[in-house]
N, C-alpha and C positions, 0 to 999 in steps of 0.2 A: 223823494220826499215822502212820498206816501208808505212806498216800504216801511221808512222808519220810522212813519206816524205809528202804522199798525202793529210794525213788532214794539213799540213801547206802550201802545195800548192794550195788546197781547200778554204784554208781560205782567203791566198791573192789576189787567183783570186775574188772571190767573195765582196775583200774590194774595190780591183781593180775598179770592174764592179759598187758597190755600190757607188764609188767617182767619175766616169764618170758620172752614173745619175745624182748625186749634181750638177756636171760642165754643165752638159746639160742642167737642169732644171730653173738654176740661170742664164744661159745666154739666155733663152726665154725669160725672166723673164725682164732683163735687159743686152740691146745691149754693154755697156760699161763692163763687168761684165768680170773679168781675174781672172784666178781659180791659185791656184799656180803653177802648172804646164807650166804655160805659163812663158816662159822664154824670148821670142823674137817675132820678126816677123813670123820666118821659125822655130823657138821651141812653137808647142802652142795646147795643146789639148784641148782648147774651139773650138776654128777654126775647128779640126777635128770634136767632140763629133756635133757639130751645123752645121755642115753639111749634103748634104742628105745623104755620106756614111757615116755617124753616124747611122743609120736607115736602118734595111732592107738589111746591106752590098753594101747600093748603087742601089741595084738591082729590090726593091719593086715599089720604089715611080713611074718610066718611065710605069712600065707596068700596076700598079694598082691603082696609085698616093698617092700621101702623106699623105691621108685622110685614108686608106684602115685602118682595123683593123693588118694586114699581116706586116704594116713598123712596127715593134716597133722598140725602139733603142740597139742596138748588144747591148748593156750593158745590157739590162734585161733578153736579152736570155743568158750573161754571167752569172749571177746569177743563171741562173735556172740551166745551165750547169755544173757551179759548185758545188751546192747543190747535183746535180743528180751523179755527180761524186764522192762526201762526202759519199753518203747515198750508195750508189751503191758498193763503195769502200769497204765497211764491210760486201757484200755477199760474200762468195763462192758460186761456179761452172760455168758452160760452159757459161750457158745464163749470168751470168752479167760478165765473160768477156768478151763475143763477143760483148756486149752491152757498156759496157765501153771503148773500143777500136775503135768500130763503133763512138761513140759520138767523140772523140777522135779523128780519122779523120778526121772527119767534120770541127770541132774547128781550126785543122792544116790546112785544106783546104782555111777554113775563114779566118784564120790570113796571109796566103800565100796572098790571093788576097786583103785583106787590107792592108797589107805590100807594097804591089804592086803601088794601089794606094796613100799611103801615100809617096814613094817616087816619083810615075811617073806623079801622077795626082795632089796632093794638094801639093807636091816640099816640104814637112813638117817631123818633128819628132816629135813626141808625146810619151812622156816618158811612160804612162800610158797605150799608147798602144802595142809601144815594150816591159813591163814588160807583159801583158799579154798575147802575142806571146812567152815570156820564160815560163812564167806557162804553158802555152797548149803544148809547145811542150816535155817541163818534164814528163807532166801526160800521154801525148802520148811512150813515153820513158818507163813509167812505168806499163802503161797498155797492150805493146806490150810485155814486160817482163811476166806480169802475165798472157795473155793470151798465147804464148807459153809454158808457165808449165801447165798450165789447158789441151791447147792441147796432151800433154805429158801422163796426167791421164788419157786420155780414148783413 
C-alpha cells in the first residue's frame, strides 16, 4: 500500500515539476504567455514560476545572481527529488530511510518558505504549487512512517 502511495505521489510531483518547467519556459519565451493555471490576477502560477522565487527558492540570484549555475528553477530540483524519492523508495534499510526523510525535510522546509512567500510576499495562490506542497508533505508523512520501523529493526 505504501509502495503505491509513493509511486503515485512520485509520479504527480514530478508532472507537477515537469508542467512548472513548460510554464516557466513558454513565459521566457513569450511575455504575454498564460499557462492554464492562471486563473486571475492573484491566481497565477506563471507570475510565480517567472519569478526570481521561481529559482533558487529566491535565495540564489541576491547572493550569487541570476546567471550563477546554483539558481536553477525549484521545479528541476522537484524532478530530481522526486525521482530520488521513486528510486530510493524501493530500497530497504537504515541508510535509504534516514535518506528519504532527510530529503523529505528539506522539500517541507522549501515548500514552508515558499508558502510563505507566496502568501506574504507575491499576495498569490498558485495551484500548482500548493499541489506540490501536499505531495511533499505526504511523502514526508510517509517516510517518517518508514523510517521509524526501520528504527525499530535495529
Amino acid at each position: 500500500m505504501a509502495a503505491a502511495l509513493r509511486a503515485v505521489l512520485c509520479v504527480a510531483g514530478a508532472a507537477l515539476s515537469v508542467y512548472a518547467l513548460h510554464v516557466e519556459h513558454h513565459a521566457a519565451k513569450d511575455p504575454s504567455y498564460r499557462a492554464a493555471c492562471d486563473l486571475g490576477p492573484s491566481v497565477s502560477c506563471t507570475r510565480v514560476f517567472s519569478s526570481r522565487w521561481g529559482r533558487g527558492l529566491g535565495l540564489v540570484e541576491p547572493v550569487l545572481g541570476r546567471e550563477s549555475v546554483l539558481n536553477v528553477p525549484n521545479s528541476a530540483v522537484g524532478v530530481i527529488f522526486y525521482l530520488l524519492q521513486g528510486l530510493l523508495g524501493t530500497r530497504r534499510g537504515r541508510l535509504a530511510a534516514v535518506t528519504l526523510l532527510g530529503t523529505s525535510v528539506a522539500s517541507a522546509l522549501a515548500s514552508l518558505w515558499l508558502a510563505g512567500v507566496l502568501l506574504f510576499g507575491l499576495r498569490d495562490l498558485c495551484l500548482v504549487c500548493v499541489s506540490t506542497y501536499g505531495v511533499n508533505l505526504a511523502l514526508l508523512g510517509l517516510n517518517l512512517r518508514r523510517w521509524k520501523v526501520e528504527r525499530k529493526r535495529h
